[in-house]
Structure formats: C-alpha cells, structure tokens
C-alpha positions, 0 to 999 in steps of 0.5 A: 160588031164581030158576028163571024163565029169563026173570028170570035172563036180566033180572036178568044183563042189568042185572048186566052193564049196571052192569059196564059203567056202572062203566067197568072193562068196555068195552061192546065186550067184552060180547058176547064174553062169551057168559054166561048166568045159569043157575041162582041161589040163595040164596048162589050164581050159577051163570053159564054159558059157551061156552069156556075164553077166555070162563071165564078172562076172566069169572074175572078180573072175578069181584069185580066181576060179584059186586059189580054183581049185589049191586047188582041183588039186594040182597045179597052173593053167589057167582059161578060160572062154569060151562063149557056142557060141564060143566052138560051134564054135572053130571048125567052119570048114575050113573057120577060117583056111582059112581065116586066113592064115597068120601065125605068123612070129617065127624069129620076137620077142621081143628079135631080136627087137632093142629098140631105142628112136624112137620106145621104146614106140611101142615095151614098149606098144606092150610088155605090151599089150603081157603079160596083154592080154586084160587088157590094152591098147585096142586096140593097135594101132601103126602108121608109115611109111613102113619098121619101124618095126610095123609088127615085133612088131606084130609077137612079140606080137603073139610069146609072147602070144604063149609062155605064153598061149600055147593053147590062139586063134589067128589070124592074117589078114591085111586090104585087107584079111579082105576085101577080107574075107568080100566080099568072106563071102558075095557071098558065103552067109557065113557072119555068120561063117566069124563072128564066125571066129574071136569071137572065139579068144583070140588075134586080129592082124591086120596089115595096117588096112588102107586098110579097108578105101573107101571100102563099108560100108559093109565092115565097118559094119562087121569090127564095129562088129567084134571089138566090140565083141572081145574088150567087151569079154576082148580079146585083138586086136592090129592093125597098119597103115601108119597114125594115125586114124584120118588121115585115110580118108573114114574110120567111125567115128564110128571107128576112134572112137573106135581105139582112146579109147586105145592106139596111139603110134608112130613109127619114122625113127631110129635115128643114134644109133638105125640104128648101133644097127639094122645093127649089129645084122643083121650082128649077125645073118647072117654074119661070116664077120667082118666089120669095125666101120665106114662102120657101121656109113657109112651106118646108115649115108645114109640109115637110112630112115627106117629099110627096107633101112637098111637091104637092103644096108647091104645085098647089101654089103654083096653080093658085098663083097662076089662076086666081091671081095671076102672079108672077112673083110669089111673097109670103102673103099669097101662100098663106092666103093660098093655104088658108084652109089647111094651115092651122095657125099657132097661138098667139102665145109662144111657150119654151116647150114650142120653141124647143120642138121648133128648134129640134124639127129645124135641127132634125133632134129630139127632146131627149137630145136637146135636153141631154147632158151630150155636148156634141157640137151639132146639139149643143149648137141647137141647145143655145140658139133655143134657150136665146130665143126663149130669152128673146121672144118669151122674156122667160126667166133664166131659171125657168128655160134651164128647168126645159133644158135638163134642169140647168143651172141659170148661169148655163142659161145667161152663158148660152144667150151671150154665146149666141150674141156673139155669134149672131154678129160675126156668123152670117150662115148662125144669123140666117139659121136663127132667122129661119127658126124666127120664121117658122115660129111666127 
C-alpha cells in the first residue's frame, strides 16, 4: 500500500494529468474537482471530495479516472470516490459497530439459493443489484410471507459484494434495530453520529422494514434522511418486507413513495419442483442418508408452504430415522410413519375437483386459469394431463370432467386424453410429471 501523502498526491496529479491529455476533461474542470487521492491499495483507490457536485461529476468520468491511474501504476484498478464527511466519519467510534451488529450470514449465497419460477425474479434483480451496486434497481424491495427466502437473498447480496469490493461498506439492520437504534440515538443526544453510521456505506441491507411502520414520526424522519443520502450518493439500498409497500399501513407516503421508485419484486411459496430442488440440497449438504424419489415428492407434497416448513419436515425426518429407527436409507414407508400425527390422509374417494387442485399446485396455476378458455402451452399442458387422470383414476364420464373444465365439449375431453397417451409413451420428463402428480394424490 501506498501510505506516503506526498506519493498519493504525485501519483493522482499524473492521474489527473493523462485525463486531461485524453481531451475527454478540459483543464478548466480540474480545479473544480477539488480530489485527492487518500488512500491506495492493492485493488482499491480511495479518492476524496468536498461536496456532493464534486462526487457525482467524478462518479461520471470514473472509467476514465480508472483507465488514466492504470496507466500510472501499472495496473487495473477500483476507484472510490469518497465525500470528506464521510472519511471523518468511517471511524466514527463504537457506535456503527454497535449499531450494526448483525453480520452477514456467509453459508447464505447466490450459489446455495435454488431458483424456481416462484422466486427467479427475486434472486435475478437481487443478483444484478450485487454486481451493478447503485447502478440499477434502487431500492430493492422484495416482498412475501415468512420463511420464502428474502433474507437469504440478502446475505447473498451482502456476500456478493464482499466478494467483488472487498474493502466496500456494509450494513446490514432490520426495522426493529432500526428503531431501536433511533430511539437509543435520541436519548443518549447522539442522532448525528447514528446518521453518520449509515452515510459511510457503500450497501444498505435492511430486512422486514415493516417494522418501521406505526412508530413515531421521529422514526420516519431519520429513516427519509438516511435513505435519501445513501440513494442520491449512488450507494445501493436493498430492503424486504412481508407486503408490498403500499399495503404497509402507518407508514409515510413519502416513503412508500420513495421505495416504489426502484424496484418491487415478489417472492411466492415454491412450486412442487422448487420444493424437491430445496429438500435435495438440503439433504446435499447435511446428510450422508440416502433417500428414495417419492419420500421427496411425499414431503414437498405436504410441506411446501414455505422454505422454512420444508427444511423443518426434512430435519424431523432425519432425526427420526436416526433415533428411533436407526436408518440409513429413507423409503416412503418411514416418512409417513414419521408424520403420522401431522399428515391428515385424503379420502378414499378422489373427486375431479381434488385432482384438479392437485394438478394446479403441481403446475403453480389457478381454478381460473386451469378452467379458462387460455390456451397457452404451460396451462393447456396442465389442462390435459388433469382432464386424463380424471379419465384414468375416477373412471369420470367424458361430459362430466368438461363440465369441471370450463364447460367443455366432451369431444375436448377424449382429444385431451388421446394426447396425453401419446405423449406418455414418446416423452420421459411428461411420463415423470404424471407420475409425480399420481404421487401426490394417493
């Protein structure tokens, strides 16, 4: 590292110099600049300014700065622009250490996280967020019930960053820390610094920021503050909640406002096939077990409300396999002996409308689409292979499963049903999507 002060101020003349030279920056602007180089490391130079003008007009040339001090040193690297208030402040004391305490969960990454229709959104914006930091989408704002993953995408996010700009500021809180932070702040007379605690970071994570609603408007002010630094300064802020922020009740307009400027996206419960991926990593990394195909589809069956509910019936499984029965190898037969209290078994008698739901949760669709006149591949797809196990397994006449499908003609019915026999004997991934749904309904 280069700590001499007489160096960094050689080496960032000659940087600014070449800018110059390159004719992209007049010389007149040089002196509005007002920069200095502060700190320089292997993969980073921090570069100071007096005001906000000055940072945004260096943040517009920063490829160009970042080729010219290449050129100077003799290799690729980061710039940083850096206001003087916060240098002043990076070292502001206990209180960001202490207000931030939650760290970063390491086992939580973009590679662990499995990726399905009903979170690919999420974890695609979360991703691009992590490696454009302040560029795009800001704020993130990802919204859904417990237990669905929002707080992993975080950590992933946080970990990304990490990766990428090792020496980048983050931190991370959740609404009741906050609000806990404001009202430590206010009584010990230290607004100021908890303030300065956050202006100093390169990445805001903040999780169930619900949490800030109802509380005084003390709390609201600090937190308009705070977000409107941090989003005008380029720095990136990525936020979760169990709603969407207009559903937040007790919360400012001014600041559903400001959270609806970037980007909303959703987390949903995973659909059938998410759910196996989820259970079979899970079994990856923390089981020498083996475990049979069905006692997958058996579990994602039955406890697919969220992630949480998953992992949960997996580690209930283990545990009871290992305790009481002292198995290695996991069939169908001992899960739902292991589930007996909890699994309330279906009917002996199967009805079209069960096998239809079943077909929608499998397929992540609704009655209304299912049963619609749409004729989009996806739901046409699940429209057949129900009305044929309908066929199949209830022996149900022709016109009495079109009746469940939109009134259909029973002509529809019989082509469906052929259709699908068809396909069941050229199609291996239609074979095994059937045999899944048979699963789930016996």
């Amino acid at each position: 590292m280069i700590a001499d002060e007489f160096l960094l101020k050689d080496v960032w003349t000659r940087t600014m110099n070449k800018a110059v030279e390159s004719e992209q920056i007049s010389k007149a602007e040089i002196p509005y600049y007002d920069s200095k180089l502060y700190k320089l490391s292997d993969d980073e130079a921090s570069v100071v300014v007096p005001s906000f003008i000055n940072f945004s007009i260096m943040n517009q040339n920063i490829n160009l700065l970042e080729g010219c001090l290449e050129e100077v040193i003799g290799k690729k690297i980061h710039i940083k622009i850096c206001m003087e208030d916060e240098i002043k402040n990076s070292n502001s004391s206990s209180f960001t250490n202490e207000f931030f305490s939650r760290k970063i969960n390491h086992n939580q990454t973009f590679t662990n996280f499995v990726v399905g229709k009903s979170n690919i959104q999420a974890q695609f914006a979360s991703m691009t967020c992590a490696q454009n930091l302040g560029l795009v989408y800001n704020p993130l704002f990802i919204y859904g019930n417990a237990g669905l993953g929002k707080t992993h995408l975080l950590n992933a996010i946080g970990n990304k960053v990490k990766e990428m700009f090792p020496n980048y500021i983050i931190g991370y809180t959740s609404g009741p820390e906050f609000v806990e932070g404001v009202a430590k702040a206010t009584k010990e007379n230290r607004l100021d610094e908890f303030k300065q605690s956050f202006y100093s970071l390169d990445l805001l994570l903040i999780d169930d920021i619900q949490f800030i609603a109802g509380n005084k408007a003390k709390t609201h002010e600090i937190f308009f503050t705070i977000f409107n630094y941090l989003i005008n300064a380029h720095k990136q802020i990525c936020i979760t909640a169990d709603r969407t922020p207009n559903d937040i009740k007790d919360l400012e307009e001014r600041i559903i406002s400001r959270f609806n400027q970037g980007l909303n996206v959703n987390i949903e419960a995973p659909e059938f096939e998410t759910s196996i991926g989820i259970l079979k990593s899970k079994v990856d990394l923390s089981s020498e077990q083996s475990i049979d195909e069905e006692v997958f589809n058996f579990l994602a069956t039955n406890f697919s409300k969220d992630v949480r509910s998953l992992e949960g019936a997996l580690t209930r499984l283990l545990f009871y396999s290992i305790q009481f029965k002292n198995e290695d190898h996991i069939t169908l037969s001992l899960a739902t002996e292991a589930f007996a209290d909890q699994i309330k078994e279906l009917g002996n008698e199967l009805t079209i409308p069960s096998v239809r739901k079943v077909v929608c949760d499998y397929y992540n669709l609704t009655k209304q689409q299912i049963t619609s006149a749409t004729r989009t591949k996806n739901i046409a797809n699940a429209r057949h292979i129900a009305m044929y196990l309908c066929r199949k397994l209830l022996d149900a006449p022709y016109d009495s499963i079109g009746q469940e499908f939109g009134k259909r003609d029973h002509t529809t019915v019989m082509a469906s049903c052929e259709k699908v026999e068809k396909l069941i004997k050229t199609d291996p991934l239609y074979l095994k999507a059937i045999n899944e749904i048979e699963t789930k309904l016996k």
